[in-house]
VEXROMI-18631 format. One record per residue: residue number from 1; x, y, z of N, C-alpha, C, O in turn; residue in one letter. Coordinates in Angstrom, 3 decimals. Atoms other than C-alpha are relative to their C-alpha. Example, Ala and Ser with C-alpha at 12.3 -4.5 7.8 and 13.67 -1.06 7.14 Angstrom:
BEGIN
R, 1, 0.890, -1.190, 0.000, 12.300, -4.500, 7.800, 0.900, 1.200, 0.000, 1.936, 1.181, 0.665, A $
R, 2, -0.820, -1.190, -0.060, 13.670, -1.060, 7.140, -0.770, 1.090, 0.730, -0.261, 2.198, 0.899, S $
This chain:
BEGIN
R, 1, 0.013, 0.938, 1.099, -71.621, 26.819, 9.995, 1.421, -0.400, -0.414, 1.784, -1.575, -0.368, X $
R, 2, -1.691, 0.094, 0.150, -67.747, 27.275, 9.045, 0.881, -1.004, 0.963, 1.742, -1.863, 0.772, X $
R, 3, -0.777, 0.855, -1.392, -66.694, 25.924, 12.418, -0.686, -1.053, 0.198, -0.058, -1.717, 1.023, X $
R, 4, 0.681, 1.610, 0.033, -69.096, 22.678, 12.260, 0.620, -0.328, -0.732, 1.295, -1.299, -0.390, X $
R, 5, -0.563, 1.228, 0.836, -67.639, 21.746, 8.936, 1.636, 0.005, 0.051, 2.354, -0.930, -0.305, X $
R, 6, -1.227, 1.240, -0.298, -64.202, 22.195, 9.983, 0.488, -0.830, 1.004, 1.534, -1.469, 0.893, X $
R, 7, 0.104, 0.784, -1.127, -64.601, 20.568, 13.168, -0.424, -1.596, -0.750, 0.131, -2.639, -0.406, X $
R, 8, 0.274, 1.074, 1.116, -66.253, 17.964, 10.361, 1.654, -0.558, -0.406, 2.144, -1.670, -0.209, X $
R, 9, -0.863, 0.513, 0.597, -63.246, 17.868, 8.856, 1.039, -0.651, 0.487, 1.491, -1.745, 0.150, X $
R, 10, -1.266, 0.420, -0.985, -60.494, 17.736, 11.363, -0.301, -1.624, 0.183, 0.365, -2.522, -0.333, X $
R, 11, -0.014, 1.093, -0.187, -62.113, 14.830, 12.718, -0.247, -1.150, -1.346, 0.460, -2.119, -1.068, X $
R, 12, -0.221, 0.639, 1.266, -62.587, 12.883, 9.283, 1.314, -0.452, 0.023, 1.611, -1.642, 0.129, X $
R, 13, -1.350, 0.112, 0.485, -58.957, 13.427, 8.704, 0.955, -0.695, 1.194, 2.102, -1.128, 1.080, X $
R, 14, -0.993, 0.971, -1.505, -57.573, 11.789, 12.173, -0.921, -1.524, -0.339, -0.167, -2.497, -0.342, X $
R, 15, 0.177, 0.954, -0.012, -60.086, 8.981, 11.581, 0.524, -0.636, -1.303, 0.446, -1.864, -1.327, X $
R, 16, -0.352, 1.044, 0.724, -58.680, 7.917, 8.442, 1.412, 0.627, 0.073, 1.771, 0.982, -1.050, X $
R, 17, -1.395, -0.095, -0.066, -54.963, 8.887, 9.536, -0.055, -1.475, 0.870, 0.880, -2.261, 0.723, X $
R, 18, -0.157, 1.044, -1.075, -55.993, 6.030, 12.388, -0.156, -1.580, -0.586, 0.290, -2.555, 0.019, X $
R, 19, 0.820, 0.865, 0.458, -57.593, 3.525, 10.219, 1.038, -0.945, -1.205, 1.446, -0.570, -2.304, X $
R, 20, -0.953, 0.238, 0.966, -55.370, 0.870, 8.836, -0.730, -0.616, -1.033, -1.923, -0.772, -1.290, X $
R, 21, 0.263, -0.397, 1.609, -54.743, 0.193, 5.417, -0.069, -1.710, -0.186, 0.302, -2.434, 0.738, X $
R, 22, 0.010, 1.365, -0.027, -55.423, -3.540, 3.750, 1.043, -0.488, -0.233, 1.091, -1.711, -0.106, X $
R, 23, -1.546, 0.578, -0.296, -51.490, -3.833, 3.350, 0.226, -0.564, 0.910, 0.962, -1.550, 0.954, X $
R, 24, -0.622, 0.833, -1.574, -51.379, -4.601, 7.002, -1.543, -0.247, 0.825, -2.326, 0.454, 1.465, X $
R, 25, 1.143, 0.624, -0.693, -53.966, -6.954, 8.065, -0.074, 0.079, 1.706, 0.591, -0.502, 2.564, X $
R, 26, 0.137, -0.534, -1.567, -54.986, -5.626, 11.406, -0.005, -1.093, 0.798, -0.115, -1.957, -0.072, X $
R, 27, -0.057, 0.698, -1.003, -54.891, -8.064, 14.333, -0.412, -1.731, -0.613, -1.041, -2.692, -0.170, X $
R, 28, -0.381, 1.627, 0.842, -54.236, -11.136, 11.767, -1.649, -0.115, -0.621, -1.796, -1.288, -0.965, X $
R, 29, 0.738, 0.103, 0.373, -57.600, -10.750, 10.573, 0.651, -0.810, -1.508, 1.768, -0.763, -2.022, X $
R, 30, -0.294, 0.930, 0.959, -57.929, -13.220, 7.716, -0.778, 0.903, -1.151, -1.887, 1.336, -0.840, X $
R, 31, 0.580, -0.758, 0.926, -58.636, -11.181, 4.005, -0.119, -1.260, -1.255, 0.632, -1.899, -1.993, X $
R, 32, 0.093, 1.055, 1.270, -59.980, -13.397, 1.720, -0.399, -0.243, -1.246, -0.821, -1.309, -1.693, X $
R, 33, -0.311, -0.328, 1.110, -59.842, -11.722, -1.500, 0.696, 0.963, -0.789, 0.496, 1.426, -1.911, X $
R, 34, -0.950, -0.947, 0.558, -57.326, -9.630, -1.972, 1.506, -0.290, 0.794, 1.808, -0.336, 1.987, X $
R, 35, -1.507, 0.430, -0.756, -53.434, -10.543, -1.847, 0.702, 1.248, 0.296, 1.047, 2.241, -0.345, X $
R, 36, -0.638, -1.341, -0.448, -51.988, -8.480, 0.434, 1.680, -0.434, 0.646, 2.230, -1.534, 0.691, X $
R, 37, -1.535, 0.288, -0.637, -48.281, -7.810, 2.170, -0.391, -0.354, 1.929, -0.972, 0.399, 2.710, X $
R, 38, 0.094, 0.037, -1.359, -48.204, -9.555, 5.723, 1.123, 0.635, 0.745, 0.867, 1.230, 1.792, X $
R, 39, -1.235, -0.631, -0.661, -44.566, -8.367, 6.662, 1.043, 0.222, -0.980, 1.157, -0.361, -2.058, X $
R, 40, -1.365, -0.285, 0.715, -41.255, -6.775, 5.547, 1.182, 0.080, 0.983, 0.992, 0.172, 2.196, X $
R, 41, -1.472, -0.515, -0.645, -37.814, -6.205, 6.819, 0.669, -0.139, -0.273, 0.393, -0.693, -1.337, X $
R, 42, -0.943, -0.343, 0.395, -34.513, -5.937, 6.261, 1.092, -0.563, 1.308, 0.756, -0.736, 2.479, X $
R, 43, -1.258, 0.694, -0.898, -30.743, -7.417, 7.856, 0.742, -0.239, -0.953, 0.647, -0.925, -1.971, X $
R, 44, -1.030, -0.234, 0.623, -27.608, -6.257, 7.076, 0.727, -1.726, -0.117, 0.286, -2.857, 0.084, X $
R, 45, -1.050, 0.995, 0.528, -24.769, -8.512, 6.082, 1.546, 0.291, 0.326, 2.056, 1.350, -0.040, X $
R, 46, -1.470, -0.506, -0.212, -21.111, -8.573, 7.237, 0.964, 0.367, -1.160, 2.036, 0.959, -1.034, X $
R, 47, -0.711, -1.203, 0.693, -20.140, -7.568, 3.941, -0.592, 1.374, -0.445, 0.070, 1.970, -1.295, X $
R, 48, 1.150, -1.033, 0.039, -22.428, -4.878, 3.669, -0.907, 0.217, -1.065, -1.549, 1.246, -1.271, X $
R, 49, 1.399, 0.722, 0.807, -24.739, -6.507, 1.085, -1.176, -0.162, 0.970, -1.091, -0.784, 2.028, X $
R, 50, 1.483, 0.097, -1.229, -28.270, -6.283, 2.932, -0.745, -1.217, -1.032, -0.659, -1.784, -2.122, X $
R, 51, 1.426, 1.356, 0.252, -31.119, -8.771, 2.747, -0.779, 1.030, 0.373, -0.467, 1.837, 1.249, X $
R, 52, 1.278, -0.615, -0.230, -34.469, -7.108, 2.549, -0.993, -1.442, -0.733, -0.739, -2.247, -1.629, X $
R, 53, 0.795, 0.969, 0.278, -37.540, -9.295, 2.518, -1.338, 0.039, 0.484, -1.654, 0.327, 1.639, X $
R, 54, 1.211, 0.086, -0.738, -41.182, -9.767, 2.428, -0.720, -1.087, -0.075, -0.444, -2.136, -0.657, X $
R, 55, 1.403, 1.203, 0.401, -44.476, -11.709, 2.712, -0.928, 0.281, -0.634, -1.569, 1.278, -0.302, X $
R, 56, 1.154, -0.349, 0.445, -46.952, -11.838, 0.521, -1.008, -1.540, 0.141, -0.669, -2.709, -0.045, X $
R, 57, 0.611, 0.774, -0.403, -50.165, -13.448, 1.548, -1.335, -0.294, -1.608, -2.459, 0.206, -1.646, X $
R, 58, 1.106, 0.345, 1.223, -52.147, -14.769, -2.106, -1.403, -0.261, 0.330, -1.672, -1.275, 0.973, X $
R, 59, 1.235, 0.217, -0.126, -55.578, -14.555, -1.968, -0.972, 0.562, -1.296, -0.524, 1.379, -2.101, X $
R, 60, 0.663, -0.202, 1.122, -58.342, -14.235, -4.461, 0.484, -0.354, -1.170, 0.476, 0.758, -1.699, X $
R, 61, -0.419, 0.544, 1.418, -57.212, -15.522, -7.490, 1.775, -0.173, 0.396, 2.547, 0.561, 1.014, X $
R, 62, -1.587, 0.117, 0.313, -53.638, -17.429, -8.240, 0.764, 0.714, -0.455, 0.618, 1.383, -1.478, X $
R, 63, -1.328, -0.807, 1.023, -50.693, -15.951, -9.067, 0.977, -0.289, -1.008, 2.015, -0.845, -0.650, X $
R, 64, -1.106, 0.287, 1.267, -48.757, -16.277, -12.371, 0.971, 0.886, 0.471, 1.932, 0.179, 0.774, X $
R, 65, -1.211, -0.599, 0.378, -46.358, -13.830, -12.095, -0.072, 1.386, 1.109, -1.070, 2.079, 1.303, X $
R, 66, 0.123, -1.401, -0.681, -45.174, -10.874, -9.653, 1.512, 0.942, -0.327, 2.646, 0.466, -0.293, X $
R, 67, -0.719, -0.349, 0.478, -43.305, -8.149, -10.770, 0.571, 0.656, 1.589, 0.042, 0.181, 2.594, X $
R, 68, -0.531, -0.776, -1.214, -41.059, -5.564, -7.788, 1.268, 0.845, -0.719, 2.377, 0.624, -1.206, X $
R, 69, -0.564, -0.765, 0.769, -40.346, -2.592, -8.954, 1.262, 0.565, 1.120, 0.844, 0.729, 2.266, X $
R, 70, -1.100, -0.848, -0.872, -36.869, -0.948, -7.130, 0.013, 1.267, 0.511, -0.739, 1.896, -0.234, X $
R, 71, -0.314, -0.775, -0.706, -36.130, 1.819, -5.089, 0.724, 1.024, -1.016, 0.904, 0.662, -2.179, X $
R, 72, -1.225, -0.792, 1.346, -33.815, 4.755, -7.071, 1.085, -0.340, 1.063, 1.841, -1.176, 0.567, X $
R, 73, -0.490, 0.467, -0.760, -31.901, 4.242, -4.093, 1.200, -1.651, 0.010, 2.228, -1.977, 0.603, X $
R, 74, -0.807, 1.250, -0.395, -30.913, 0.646, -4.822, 0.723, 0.122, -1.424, 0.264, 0.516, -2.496, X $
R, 75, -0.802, 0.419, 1.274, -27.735, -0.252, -7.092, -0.402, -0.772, -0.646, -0.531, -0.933, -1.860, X $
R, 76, -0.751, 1.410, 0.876, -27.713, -3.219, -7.316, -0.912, -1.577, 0.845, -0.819, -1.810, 2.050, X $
R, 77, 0.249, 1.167, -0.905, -29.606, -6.747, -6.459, 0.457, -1.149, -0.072, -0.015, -1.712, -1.059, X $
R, 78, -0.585, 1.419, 0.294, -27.892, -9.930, -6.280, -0.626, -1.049, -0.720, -0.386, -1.519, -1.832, X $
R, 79, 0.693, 1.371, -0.121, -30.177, -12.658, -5.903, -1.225, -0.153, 0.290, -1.305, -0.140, 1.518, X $
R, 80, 1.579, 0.272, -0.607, -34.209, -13.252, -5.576, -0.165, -1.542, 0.408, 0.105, -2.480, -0.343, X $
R, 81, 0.162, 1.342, -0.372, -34.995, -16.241, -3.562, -1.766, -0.072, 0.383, -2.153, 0.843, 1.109, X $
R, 82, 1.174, -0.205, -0.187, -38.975, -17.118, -3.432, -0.432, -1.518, 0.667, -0.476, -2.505, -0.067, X $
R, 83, 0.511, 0.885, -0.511, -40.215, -19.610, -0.873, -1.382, -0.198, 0.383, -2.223, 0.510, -0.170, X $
R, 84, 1.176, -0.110, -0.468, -43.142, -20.561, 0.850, -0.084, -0.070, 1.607, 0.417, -1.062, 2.139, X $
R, 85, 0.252, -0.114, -1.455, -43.949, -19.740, 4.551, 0.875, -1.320, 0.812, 1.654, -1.010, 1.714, X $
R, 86, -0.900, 1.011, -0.327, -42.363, -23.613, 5.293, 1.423, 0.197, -0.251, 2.326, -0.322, 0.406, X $
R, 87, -1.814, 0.246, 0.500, -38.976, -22.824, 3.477, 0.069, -0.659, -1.187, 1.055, -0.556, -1.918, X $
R, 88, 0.330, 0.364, 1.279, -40.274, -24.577, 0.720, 0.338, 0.637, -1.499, -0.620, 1.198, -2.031, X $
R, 89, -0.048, -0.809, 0.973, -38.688, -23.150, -2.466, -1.202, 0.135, -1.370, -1.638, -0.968, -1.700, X $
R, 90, 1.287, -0.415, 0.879, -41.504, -21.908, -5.183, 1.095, -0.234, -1.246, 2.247, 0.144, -1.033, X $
R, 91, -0.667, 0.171, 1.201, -40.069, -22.942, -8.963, -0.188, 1.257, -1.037, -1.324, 1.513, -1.437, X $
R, 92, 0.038, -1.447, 0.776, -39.600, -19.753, -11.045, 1.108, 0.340, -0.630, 2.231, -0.033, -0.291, X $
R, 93, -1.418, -0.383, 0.666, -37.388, -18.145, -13.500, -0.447, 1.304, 0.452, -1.637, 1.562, 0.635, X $
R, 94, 0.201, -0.669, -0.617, -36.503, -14.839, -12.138, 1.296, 0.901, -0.806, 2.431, 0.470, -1.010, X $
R, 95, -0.546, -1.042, 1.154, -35.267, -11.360, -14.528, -0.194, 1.167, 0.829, -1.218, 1.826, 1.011, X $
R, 96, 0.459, -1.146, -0.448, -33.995, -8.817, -12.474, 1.187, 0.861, -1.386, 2.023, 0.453, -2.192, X $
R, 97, -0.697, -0.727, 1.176, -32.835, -5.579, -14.556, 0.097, 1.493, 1.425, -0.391, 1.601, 2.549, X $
R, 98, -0.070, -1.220, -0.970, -31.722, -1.914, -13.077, -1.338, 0.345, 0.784, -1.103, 1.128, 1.704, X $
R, 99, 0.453, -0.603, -0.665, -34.673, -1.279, -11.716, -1.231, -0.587, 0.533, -1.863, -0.221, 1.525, X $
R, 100, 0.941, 1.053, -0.694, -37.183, -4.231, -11.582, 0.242, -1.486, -0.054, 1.142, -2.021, -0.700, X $
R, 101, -0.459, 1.659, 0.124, -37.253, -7.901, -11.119, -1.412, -0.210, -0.539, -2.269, 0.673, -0.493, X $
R, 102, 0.957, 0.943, 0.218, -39.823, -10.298, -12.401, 0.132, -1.213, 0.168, 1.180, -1.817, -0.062, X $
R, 103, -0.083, 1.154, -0.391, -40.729, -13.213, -11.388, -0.776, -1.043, -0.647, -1.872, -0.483, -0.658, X $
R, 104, 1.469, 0.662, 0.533, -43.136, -15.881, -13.032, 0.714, -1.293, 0.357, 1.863, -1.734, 0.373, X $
R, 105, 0.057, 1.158, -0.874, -43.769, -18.742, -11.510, -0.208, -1.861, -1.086, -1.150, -2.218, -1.793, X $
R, 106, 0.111, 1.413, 0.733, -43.473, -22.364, -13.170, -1.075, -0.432, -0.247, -1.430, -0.858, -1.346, X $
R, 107, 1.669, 0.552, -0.250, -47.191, -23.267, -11.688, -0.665, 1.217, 0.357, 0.212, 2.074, 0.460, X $
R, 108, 0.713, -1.806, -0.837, -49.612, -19.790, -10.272, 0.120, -0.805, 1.159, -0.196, -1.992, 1.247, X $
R, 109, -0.061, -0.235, -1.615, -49.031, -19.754, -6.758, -1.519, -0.080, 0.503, -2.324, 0.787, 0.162, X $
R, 110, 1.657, 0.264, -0.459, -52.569, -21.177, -4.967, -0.376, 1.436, 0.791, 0.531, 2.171, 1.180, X $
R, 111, 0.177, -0.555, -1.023, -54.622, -18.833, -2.935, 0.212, -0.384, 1.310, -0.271, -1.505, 1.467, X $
R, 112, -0.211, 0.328, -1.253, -53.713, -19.134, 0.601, 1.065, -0.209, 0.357, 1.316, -0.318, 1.558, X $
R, 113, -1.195, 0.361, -0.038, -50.356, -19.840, -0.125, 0.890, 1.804, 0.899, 0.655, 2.957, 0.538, X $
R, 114, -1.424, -1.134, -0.184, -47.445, -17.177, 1.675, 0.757, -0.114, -0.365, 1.362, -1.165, -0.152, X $
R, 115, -1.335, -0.027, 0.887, -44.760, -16.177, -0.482, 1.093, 1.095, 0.915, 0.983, 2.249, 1.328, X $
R, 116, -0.669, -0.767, -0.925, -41.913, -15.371, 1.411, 0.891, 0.304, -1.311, 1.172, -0.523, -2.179, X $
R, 117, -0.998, -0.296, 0.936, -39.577, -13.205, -0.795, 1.548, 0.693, 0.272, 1.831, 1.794, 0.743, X $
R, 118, -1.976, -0.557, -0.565, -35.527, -12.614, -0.253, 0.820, 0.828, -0.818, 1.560, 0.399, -1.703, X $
R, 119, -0.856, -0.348, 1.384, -34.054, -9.759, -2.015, 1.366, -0.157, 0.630, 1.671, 0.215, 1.763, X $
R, 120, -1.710, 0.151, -0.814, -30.163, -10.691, -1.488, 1.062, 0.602, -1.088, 1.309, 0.591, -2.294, X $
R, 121, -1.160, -0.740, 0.796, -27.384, -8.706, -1.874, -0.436, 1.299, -0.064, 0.537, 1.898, -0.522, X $
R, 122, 0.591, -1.190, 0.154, -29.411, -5.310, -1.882, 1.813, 1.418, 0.395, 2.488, 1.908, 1.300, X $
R, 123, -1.370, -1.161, -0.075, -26.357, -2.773, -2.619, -0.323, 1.390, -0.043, -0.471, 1.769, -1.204, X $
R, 124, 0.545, -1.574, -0.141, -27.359, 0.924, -1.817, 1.059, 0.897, -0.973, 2.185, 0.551, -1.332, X $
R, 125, -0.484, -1.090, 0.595, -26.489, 4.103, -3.683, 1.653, 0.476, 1.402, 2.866, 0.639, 1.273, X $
R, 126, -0.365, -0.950, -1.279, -25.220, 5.558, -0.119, 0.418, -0.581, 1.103, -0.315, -1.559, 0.957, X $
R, 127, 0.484, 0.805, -1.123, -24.579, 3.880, 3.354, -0.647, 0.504, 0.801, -0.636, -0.081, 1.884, X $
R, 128, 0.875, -0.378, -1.126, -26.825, 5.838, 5.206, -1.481, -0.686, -0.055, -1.829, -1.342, -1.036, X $
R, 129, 0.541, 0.895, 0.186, -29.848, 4.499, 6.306, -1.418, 0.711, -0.506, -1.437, 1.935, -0.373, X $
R, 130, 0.936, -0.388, 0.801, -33.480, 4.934, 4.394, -1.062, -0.724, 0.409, -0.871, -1.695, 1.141, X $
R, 131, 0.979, 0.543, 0.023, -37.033, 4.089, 4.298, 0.038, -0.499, -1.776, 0.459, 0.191, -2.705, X $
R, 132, -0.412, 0.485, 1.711, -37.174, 1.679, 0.730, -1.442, 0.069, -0.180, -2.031, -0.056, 0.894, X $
R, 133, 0.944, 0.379, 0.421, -40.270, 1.516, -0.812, -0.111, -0.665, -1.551, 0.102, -0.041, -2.591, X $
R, 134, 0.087, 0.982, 0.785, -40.869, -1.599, -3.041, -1.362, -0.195, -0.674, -2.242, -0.862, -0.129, X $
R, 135, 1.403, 0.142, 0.878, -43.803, -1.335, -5.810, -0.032, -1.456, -0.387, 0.942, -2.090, -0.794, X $
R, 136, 0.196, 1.737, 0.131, -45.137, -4.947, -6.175, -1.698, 0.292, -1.116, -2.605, 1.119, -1.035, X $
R, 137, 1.097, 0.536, 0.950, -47.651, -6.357, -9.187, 0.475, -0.899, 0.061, 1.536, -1.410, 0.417, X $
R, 138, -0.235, 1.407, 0.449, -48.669, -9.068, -10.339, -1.147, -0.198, -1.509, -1.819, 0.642, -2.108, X $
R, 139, 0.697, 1.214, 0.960, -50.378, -11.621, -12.974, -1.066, -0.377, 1.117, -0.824, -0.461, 2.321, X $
R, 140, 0.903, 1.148, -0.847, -53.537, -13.351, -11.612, -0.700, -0.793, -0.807, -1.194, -0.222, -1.779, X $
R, 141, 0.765, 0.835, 1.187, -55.242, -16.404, -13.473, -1.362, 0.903, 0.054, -1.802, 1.569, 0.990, X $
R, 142, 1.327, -0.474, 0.424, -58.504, -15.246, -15.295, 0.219, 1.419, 0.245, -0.701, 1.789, 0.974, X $
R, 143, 0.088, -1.431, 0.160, -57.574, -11.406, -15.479, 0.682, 0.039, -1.217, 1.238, -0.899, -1.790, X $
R, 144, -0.849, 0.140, 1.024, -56.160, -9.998, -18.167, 1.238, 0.110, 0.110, 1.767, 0.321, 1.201, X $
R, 145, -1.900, 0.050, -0.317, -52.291, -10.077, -18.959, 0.635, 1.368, 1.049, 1.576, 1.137, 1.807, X $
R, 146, -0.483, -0.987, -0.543, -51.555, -6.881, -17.410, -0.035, 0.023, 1.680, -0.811, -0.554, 2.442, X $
R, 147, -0.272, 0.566, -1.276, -49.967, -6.369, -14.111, -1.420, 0.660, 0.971, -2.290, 1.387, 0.492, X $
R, 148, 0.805, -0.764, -0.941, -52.147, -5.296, -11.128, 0.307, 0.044, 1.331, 0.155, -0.836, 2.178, X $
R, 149, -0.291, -0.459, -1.059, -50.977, -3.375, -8.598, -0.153, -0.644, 1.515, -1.315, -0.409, 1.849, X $
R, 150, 0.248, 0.194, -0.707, -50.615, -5.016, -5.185, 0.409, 0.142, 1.527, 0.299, -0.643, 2.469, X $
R, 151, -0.270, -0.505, -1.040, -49.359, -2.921, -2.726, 1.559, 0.449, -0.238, 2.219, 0.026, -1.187, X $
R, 152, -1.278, -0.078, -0.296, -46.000, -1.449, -1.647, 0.771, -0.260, 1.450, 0.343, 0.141, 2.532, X $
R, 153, -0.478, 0.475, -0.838, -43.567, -2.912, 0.445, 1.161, 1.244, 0.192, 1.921, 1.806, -0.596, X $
R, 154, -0.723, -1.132, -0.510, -42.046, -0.358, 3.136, 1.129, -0.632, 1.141, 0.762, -0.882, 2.290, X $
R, 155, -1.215, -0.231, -0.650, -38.278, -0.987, 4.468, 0.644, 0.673, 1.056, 1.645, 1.003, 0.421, X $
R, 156, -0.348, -0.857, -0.552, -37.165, 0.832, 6.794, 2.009, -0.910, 0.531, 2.212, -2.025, 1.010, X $
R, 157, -1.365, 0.409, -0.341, -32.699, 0.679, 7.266, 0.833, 0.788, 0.446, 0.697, 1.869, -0.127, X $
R, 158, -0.485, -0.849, -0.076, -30.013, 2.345, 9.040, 1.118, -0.166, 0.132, 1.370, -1.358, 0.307, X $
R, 159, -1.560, -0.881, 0.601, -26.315, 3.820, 8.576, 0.383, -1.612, 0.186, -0.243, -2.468, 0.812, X $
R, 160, -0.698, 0.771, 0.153, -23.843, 1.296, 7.763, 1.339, 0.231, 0.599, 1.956, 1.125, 0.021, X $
R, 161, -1.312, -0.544, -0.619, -20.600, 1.545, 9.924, 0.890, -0.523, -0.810, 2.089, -0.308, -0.632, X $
């Protein structure tokens, strides 16, 4: 009996180690109510200001406003730049502070829309290199004011010569 349920278990625990998560839309599958992250990454800078940057893919309800919470890791951020998948800049006033930015958007961001986001200037504690992890909310029309959680965006960067 012991050895069925942890033979139960083992396998449980590999199938949802295997089983991805709705952050990363598996083989471009299309999710069409919940805004998720399509990609991230990161590229240094010859003065050794980094660019880190992601996508977020809006779905299910518009977006008013997305907050991105920081790293402990990061000093310092320059500059948020928020486009749309074309290059298209998105109109927004944009409040970053030690440790988060906010963003709110002029118009809510449609569903279907991709928000490409540029953090510039990303100045590290350290120069070695790190995995960042970026807490993201937001605003959505017809919810209430409060943010709601929509994933975290994972970095990965290394040593700075």
């Amino acid at each position: 009996m012991i050895d069925n349920l942890m033979k139960t278990a083992v396998l449980t625990a590999m199938l949802m180690a295997t089983t991805p998560t709705v952050g990363f839309a598996a083989n471009n599958e299309k999710i069409s109510n919940v805004t998720y992250i399509e990609h991230s990454g990161a590229h240094p800078s010859a003065e050794k200001f980094g660019l880190h940057h992601f996508e977020l893919n809006v779905q299910g309800r518009n977006l008013k406003e997305l907050s991105v919470a920081f790293p402990k890791r990061v000093r310092k951020i320059r500059e948020i730049e928020v486009t749309d998948r074309e290059g298209r800049k998105i109109e927004s006033t944009t409040s970053i502070s030690d440790r988060e930015a906010k963003i709110v958007f002029a118009q809510p961001v449609s569903t279907g829309t991709i928000l490409s986001v540029k953090l510039k200037g990303v100045k590290p504690r350290s120069r070695f290199g790190h995995v960042w992890l970026y807490r993201l909310s937001g605003q959505m029309v017809g919810l209430n004011p409060e943010n709601i959680p929509l994933g975290t965006v994972r970095i990965q960067t290394h040593a700075l010569d």
